[in-house]
N, C-alpha and C positions, 0 to 999 in steps of 0.2 A: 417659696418652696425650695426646698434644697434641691441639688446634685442629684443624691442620691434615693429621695422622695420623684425627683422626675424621671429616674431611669428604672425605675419598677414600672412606670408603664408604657418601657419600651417592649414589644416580642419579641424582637430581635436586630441585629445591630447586621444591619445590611452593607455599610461602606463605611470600616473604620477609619481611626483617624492616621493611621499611616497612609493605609492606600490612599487617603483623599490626598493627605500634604504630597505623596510621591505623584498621582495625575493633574494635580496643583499646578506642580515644579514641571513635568514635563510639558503638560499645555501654554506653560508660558514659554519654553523654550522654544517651542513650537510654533507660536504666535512672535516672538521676537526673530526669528529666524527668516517667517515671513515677510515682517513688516521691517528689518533691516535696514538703515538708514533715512526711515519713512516716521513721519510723523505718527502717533497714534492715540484713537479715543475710545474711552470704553467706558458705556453707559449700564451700568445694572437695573434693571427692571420692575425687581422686586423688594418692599423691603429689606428684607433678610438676605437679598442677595450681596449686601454690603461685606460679609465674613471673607464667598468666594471672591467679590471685587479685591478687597485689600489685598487678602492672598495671592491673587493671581498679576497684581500690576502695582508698580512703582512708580513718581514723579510726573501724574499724570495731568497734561496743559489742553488746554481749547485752544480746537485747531477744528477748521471744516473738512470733513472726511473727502479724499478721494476716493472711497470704496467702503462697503460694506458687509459686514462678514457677521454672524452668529454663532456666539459660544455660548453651550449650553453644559452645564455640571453635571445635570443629568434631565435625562431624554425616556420618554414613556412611549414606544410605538404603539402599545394597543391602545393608548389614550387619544392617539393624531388622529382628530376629524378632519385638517387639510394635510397637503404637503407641506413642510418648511423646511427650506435647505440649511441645515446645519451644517457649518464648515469646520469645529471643533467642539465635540463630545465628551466630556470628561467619562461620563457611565450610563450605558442605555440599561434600565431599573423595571422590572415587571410595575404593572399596574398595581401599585401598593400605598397606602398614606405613610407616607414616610416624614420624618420630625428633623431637627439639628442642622447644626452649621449654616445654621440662620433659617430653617425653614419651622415654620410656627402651628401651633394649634393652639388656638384661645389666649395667643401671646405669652406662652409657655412651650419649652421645649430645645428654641432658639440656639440657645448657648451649650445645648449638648456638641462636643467637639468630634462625632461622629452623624453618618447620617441612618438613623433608625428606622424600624418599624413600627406606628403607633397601634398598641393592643387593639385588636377588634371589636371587642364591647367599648371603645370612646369612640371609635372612629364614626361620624358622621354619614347618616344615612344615603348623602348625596352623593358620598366619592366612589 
């Protein structure tokens, strides 16, 4: 499917790709300002979350963490059945199915260079 065959079944483009690359850039600065003259490791979770990994960290070695911290691109509060303390937030995002920048629907969608909203007639009965 093309580019522009997958961006017809966006609704709407919720965190484009500037805003993403500028809280990109500052959460790293953010996260190296922390962790200054400290070793550091960062494990992505999810598939797709390979896009924000690359983006957000450089020349990264295995080292055993002395601490642990949670960054998250984006954060759904009405979605949290527990507490988890996140310590860096890229975008807290309504409870929405949202596509791009590595986040997937039916292994389509992925490499949109924004993070979208998927049309509501696809969107999955469970979300």
């Amino acid at each position: 499917m093309s580019q522009t065959e997958l961006e017809r079944d966006v609704a709407e483009i919720l965190i484009d790709e500037d805003r993403l690359r500028s809280r990109v850039l500052e959460l790293g600065e953010e996260i190296s300002a922390d962790y200054a003259g400290r070793d550091l490791l960062l494990i992505g979770v999810l598939k797709g979350a390979v896009f924000f990994m690359a983006d957000l960290m450089r020349n990264l070695e295995s080292r055993e963490p002395t601490s642990l911290e949670v960054c998250a691109l984006l954060t759904k509060p009405e979605r949290r059945e527990i507490d988890v303390p996140v310590r860096y937030i890229g975008f807290e995002i309504p409870n929405r199915f949202v596509i791009g920048y590595g986040l997937d629907f039916g292994e389509r969608y992925r490499n949109l260079p924004y993070v979208g909203v998927l049309d509501t007639e696809l969107v999955p009965e469970s979300t």
